[in-house]
C-alpha positions as CSV (number, residue, x, y, z in Angstrom):
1,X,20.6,-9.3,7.7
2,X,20.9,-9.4,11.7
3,X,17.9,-11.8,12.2
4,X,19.2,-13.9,9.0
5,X,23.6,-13.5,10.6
6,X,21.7,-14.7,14.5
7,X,19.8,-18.0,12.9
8,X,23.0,-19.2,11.1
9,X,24.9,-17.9,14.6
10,X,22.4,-20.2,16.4
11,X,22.6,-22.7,13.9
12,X,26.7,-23.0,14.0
13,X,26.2,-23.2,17.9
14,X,24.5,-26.2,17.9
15,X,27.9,-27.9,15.9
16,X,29.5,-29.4,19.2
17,X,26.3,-30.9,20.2
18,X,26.8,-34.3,20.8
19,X,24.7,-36.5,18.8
20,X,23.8,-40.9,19.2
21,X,24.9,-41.7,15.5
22,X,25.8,-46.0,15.2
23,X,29.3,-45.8,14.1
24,X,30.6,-48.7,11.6
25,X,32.7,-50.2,14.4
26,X,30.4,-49.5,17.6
27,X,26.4,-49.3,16.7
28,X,25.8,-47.2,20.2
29,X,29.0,-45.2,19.5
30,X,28.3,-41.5,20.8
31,X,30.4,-38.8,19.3
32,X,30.3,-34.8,18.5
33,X,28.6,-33.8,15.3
34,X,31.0,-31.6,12.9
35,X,27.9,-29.9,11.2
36,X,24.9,-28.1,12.4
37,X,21.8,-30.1,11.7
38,X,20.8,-29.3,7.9
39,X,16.9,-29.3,7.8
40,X,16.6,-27.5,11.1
41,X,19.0,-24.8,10.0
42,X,17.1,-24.5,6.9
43,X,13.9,-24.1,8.6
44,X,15.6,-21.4,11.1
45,X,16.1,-19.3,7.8
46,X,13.0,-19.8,6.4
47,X,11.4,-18.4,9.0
48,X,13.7,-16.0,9.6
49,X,12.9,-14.5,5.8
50,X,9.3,-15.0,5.9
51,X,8.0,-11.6,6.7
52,X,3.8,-11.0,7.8
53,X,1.7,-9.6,5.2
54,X,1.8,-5.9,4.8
55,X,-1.7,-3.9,6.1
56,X,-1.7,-0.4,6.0
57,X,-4.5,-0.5,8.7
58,X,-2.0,-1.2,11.7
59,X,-1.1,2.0,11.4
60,X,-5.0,3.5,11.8
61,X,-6.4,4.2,14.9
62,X,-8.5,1.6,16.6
63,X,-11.7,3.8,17.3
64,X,-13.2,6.5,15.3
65,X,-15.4,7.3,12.1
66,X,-12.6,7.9,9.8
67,X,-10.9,4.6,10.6
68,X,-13.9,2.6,10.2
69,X,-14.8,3.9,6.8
70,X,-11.2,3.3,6.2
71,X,-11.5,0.0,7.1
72,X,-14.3,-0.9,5.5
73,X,-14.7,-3.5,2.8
74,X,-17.4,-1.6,1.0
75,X,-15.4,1.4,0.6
76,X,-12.5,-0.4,-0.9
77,X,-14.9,-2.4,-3.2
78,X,-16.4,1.1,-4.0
79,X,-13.1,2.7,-4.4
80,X,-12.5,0.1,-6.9
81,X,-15.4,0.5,-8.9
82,X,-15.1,4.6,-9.0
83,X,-11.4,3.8,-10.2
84,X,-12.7,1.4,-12.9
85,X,-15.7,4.0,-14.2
86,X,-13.2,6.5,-14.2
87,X,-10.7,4.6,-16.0
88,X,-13.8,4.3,-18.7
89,X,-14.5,8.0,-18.3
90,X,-11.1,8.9,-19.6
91,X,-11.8,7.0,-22.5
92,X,-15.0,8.7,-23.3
93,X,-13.4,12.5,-22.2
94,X,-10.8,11.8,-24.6
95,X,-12.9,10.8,-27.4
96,X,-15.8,13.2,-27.3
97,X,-14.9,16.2,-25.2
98,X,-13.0,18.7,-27.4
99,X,-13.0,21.3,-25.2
100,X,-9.6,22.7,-23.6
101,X,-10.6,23.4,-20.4
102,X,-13.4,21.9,-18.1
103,X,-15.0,25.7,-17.9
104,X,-16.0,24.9,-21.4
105,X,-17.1,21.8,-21.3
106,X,-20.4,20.5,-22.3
107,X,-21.9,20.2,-18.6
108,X,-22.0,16.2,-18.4
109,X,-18.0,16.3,-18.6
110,X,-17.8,18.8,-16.1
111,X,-20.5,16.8,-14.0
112,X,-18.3,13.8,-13.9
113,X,-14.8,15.7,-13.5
114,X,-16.2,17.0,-10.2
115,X,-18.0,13.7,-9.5
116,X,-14.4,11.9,-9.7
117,X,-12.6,14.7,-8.3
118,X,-15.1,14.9,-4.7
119,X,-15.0,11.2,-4.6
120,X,-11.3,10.7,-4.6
121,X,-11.1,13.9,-2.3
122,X,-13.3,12.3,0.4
123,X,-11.5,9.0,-0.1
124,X,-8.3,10.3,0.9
125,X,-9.1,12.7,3.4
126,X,-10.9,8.9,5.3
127,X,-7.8,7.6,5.0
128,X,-5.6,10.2,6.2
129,X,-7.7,11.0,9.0
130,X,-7.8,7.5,10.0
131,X,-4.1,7.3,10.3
132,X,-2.8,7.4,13.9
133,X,-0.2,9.6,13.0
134,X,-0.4,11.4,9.9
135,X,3.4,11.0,9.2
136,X,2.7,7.1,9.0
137,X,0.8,8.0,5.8
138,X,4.1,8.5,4.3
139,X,5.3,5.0,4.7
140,X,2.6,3.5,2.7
141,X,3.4,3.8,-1.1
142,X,-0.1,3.3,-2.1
143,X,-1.2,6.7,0.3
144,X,1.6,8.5,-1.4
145,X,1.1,7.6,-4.6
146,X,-3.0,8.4,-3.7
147,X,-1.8,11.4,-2.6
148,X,0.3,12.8,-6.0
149,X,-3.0,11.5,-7.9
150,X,-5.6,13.5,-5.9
151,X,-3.6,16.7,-5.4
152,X,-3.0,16.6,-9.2
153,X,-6.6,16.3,-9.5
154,X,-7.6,19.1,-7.6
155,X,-4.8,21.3,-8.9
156,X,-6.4,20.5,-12.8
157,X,-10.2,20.8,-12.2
158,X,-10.6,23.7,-9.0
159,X,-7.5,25.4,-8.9
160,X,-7.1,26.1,-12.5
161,X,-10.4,26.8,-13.0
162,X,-10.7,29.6,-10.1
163,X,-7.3,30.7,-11.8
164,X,-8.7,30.8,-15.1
165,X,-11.9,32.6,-13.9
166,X,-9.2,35.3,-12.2
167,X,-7.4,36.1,-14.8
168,X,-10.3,36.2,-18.0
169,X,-13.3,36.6,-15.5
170,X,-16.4,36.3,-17.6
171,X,-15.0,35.8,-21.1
172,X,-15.0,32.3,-20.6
C-alpha cells in the first residue's frame, strides 16, 4: 500500500508542472496543467504492483552440497516423477493390498512404502539443509506443506510400526 500511496504521491506532484499545450486563442500559450499526466501515472502503478517471481532458492545458501542438489533441475524433474509413481502406487495399495498395517503386508507393498517414504525423507532433509537459515523454510508454503506430508509419512510407516512391534512384539 506504501509503494502504491508514494507513486500516486509522485504522480499528484507532478500537477503544477507547467506544460506547452496550444491554447484555442494563443497556439504557443504556456500554462499549468490541473492533472497529473494519465499514461505516466498509470505506468508508475503498474510497476509499482508488479512484484518479481517468487524462488524459494534465494533463500538457500550459495555454496554447498545440499543447496546444489536443491537446486538442481534433475532432482525436481525426479521429485516429480516419484510424486507421479506414487500417486499411481496409491491406486494400486488401495486396490490390492488388504492388509491393515504395513507389518503385514505382502513384501512388495512394504518395499515401495519404504521406497516412497526414504525418498521423500532425503528430498526434504536437501532442502532443508540447503536453506540459509532454517527458519526461512517456514516462509515457503510449498516446504511447509512438504514438511506436514513427510512427517506424516514417517509417523504411519516407522513410527507406528516400531510401536506396533512394542506393544505385540512377535505376534505380528
Amino acid at each position: 500500500a506504501t509503494t502504491l500511496v508514494s507513486a500516486c504521491a509522485r504522480g499528484v506532484a507532478t500537477m503544477g508542472v507547467e506544460a506547452e499545450t496550444p491554447s484555442p486563442t494563443s497556439p504557443h500559450h504556456t500554462h499549468m496543467a490541473v492533472f497529473p499526466d494519465r499514461d505516466g501515472l498509470k505506468d508508475m502503478v503498474r510497476q509499482q504492483m508488479v512484484k518479481p517471481e517468487y524462488d524459494v532458492a534465494r533463500f538457500y545458501h550459495e555454496t554447498g552440497f545440499c543447496q546444489h542438489v536443491a537446486r538442481h533441475h534433475l532432482f525436481e524433474k525426479a521429485t516429480l516423477c516419484v510424486i507421479g509413481l506414487n500417486a499411481v502406487w496409491i491406486a494400486v495399495d488401495t486396490d490390492y493390498n488388504h492388509a491393515a498395517i504395513i507389518l503385514t503386508a505382502r513384501p512388495i507393498f512394504q518395499v515401495a512404502e519404504h521406497f516412497f517414504c526414504t525418498y521423500f525423507l532425503f528430498e526434504w532433509t536437501m532442502r532443508f539443509l540447503a536453506f540459509r537459515r532454517k527458519k526461512d523454510g517456514m516462509r515457503d508454503g510449498w516446504f511447509v506443506f512438504d514438511s506436514m506430508l513427510v512427517g506424516t509419512m514417517v509417523f504411519e510407516t516407522w513410527l507406528m510400526s516400531v510401536v506396533f512391534l512394542m506393544i505385540n512384539g512377535a505376534a505380528v
